[in-house]
C-alpha positions as CSV (number, residue, x, y, z in Angstrom):
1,X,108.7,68.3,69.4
2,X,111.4,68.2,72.2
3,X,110.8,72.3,72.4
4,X,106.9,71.8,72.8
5,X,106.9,68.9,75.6
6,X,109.7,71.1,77.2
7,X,107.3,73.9,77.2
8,X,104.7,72.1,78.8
9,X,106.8,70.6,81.4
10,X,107.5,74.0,82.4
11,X,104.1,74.5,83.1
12,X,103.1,71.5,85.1
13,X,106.3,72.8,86.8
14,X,104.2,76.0,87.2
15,X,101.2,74.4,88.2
16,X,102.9,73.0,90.8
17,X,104.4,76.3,92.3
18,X,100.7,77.5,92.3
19,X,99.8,74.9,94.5
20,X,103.0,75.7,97.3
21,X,102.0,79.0,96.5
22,X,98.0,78.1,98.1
23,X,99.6,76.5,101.0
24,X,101.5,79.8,101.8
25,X,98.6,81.5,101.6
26,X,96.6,78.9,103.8
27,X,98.9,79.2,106.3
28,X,98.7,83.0,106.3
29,X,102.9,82.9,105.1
30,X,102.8,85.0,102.3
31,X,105.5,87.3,101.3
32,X,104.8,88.4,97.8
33,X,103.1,92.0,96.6
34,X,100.4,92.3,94.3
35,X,103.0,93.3,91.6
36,X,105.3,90.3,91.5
37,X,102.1,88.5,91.2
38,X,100.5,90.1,88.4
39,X,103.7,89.3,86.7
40,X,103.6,85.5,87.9
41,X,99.9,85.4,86.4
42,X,101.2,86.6,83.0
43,X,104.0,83.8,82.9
44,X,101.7,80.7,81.8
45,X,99.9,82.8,78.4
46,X,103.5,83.6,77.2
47,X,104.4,79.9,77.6
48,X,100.9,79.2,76.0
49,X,101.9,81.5,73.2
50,X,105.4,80.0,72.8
51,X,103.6,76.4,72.1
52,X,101.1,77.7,69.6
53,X,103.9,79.5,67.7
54,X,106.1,76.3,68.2
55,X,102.8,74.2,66.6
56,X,102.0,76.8,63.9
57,X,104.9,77.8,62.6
58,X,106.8,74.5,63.0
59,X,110.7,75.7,63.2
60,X,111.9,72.5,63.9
């Protein structure tokens, strides 16, 4: 249980980079390439993934 809630903390945690990640870009401050952020899109469907295993499999 603790491994799934930590899971999703991480992505509210994520969420909320997204959003300071908007402002950057509203305020025309963005310092990123296309690559790092391709790989920044990928990071919330392998955390997804993580959970589902976590709920299906049930290691704990």
């Amino acid at each position: 249980m603790h491994a799934k809630l930590a899971a999703v903390v991480l992505l509210v945690g994520y969420q909320y980079g997204c959003g300071r990640l908007l402002h950057g870009f509203e305020r025309g401050a963005n310092r990123r390439s296309h690559v790092w952020f391709r790989w920044f899109n990928e990071l919330p469907v392998l955390a997804l993934l993580v959970i589902v295993v976590l709920v299906v499999v049930k290691p704990f």
